[in-house]
N, C-alpha and C positions, 0 to 999 in steps of 0.2 A: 504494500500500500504506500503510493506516492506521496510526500506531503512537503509541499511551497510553503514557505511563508514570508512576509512581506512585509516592511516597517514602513510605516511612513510618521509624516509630523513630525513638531521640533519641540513639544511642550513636553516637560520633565515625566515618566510614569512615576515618579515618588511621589506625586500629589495626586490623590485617588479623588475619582468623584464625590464615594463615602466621606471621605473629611469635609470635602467643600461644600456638602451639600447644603449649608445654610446659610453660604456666600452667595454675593447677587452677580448676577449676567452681565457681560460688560455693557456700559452704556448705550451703546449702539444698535444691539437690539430694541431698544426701549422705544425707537420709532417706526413705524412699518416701511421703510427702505430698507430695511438689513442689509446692510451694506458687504457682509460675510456670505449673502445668496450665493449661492451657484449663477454660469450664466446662460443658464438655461435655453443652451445650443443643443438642439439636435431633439431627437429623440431619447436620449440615454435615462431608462431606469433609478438609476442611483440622482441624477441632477433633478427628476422632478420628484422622484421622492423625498431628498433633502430639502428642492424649496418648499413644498408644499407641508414639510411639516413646521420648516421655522415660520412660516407663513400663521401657524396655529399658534407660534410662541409670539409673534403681535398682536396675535387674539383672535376670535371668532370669529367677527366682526372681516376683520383683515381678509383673512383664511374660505371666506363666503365669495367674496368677490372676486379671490383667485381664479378657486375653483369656478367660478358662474362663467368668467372670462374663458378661462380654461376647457370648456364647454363639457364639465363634471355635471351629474344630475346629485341635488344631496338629498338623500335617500332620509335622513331622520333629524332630527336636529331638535334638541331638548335638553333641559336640564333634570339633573334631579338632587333636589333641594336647593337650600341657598346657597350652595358653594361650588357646584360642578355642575360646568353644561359640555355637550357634546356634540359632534355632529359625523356620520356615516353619509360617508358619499360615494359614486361611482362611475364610472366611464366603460360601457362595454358596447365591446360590436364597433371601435369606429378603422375598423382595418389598418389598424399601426402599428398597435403594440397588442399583445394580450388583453384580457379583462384587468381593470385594476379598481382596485379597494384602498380606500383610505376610512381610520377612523381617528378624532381627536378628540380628547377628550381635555379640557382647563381647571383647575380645581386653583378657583381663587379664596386664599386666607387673608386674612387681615396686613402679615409681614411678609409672604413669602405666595408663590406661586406655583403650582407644578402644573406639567403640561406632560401628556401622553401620548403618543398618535405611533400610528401605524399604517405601514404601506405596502402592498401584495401585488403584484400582479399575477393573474393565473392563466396562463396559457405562453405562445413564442414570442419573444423580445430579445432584441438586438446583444448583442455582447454587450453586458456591463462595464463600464469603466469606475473599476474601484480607486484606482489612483485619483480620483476625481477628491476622494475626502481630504488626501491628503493638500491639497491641494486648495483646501476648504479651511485647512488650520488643524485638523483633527488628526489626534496623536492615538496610534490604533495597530492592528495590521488583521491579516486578512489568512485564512487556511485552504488551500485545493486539495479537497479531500476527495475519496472516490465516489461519493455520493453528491458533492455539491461542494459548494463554496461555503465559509464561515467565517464572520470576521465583529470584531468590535472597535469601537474606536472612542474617541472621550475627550472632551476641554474640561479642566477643571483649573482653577485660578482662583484668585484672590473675589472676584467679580461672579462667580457662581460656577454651572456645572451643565453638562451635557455628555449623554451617554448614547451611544449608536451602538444597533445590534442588526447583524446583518444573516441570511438564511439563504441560497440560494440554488438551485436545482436548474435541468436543461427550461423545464417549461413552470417555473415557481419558483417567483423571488417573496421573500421576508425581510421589510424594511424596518426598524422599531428604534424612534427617538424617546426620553426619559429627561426631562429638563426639570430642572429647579432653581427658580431665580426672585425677585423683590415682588414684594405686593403693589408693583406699581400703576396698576391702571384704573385712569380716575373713575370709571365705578363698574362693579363685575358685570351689570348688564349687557354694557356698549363694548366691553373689551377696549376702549378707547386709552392710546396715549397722552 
């Protein structure tokens, strides 16, 4: 059994997301340009599953009108209770890539933030370009194993934390971000910065 493995990123692994998780995001997400986006050439798997989920770490709100641009149908969209709303969405049948699934879900507190999302395509899609994270800032590496690909990757800083978990097979990717950053948005309905 073959097995690659692949470093990328320049940010230290001695600083785990676990410690930082109670540190805040760097500023720059804090407005919805994120200026850290992918640049969203091409078709590539990995570029739209990253913007689309930093998309949900601007907020809802942000993340709605990606997707609608994007010409995503969002399948549910609701909260449950006063702290976490979410939204399933999906794209299938448009002859490009596979079926693809997004869910995100925001769980706003009082000091602190978390945000979840996930991203699937199920069916054929172009070769991944995993070097793309690196390339993104994310300190990670990646496994070609005989079953598929596996990889995680992570910012963690003084500024907060972000965790990428990655699944992938010929005809099934498994995209999944885990962020945790400042309660900063002026109020949890609007997801507004």
């Amino acid at each position: 059994m073959g097995v690659s493995m692949k470093r990328a990123g320049a940010v230290s692994r001695g600083l785990r997301l676990g410690v930082a998780a109670a540190a805040l995001l760097p500023a720059v997400l804090a407005t919805p340009t994120l200026a850290q986006k992918g640049p969203a050439a091409g078709r590539d798997v990995i570029d739209e599953g990253y913007n689309l989920c930093l998309d949900a770490v601007a907020g809802l709100d942000y993340l709605r009108q990606s997707l609608n641009a994007a010409g995503w149908t969002i399948d549910d969209d609701a909260n449950y209770g006063p702290y976490q709303v979410y939204i399933n969405a999906s794209i299938v049948g448009d002859g490009t890539t596979g079926d693809r699934y997004l869910y995100a879900t925001v769980e706003t507190y009082p000091t602190i933030d978390l945000v979840y999302c996930t991203y699937e395509v199920e069916g054929a899609y172009s070769v991944a370009d995993y070097g793309l994270l690196s390339a993104y800032g994310l300190d990670g590496e990646y496994q070609d194993l005989e079953d598929g690909t596996y990889g995680v990757w992570e910012v963690a800083d003084e500024a907060g934390g972000q965790l990428w978990l990655l699944q992938a097979q010929q005809d099934y990717l498994y995209f999944q971000l885990d962020w945790v950053g400042p309660g900063y948005r002026d109020t949890p309905a609007t997801g507004g910065k």
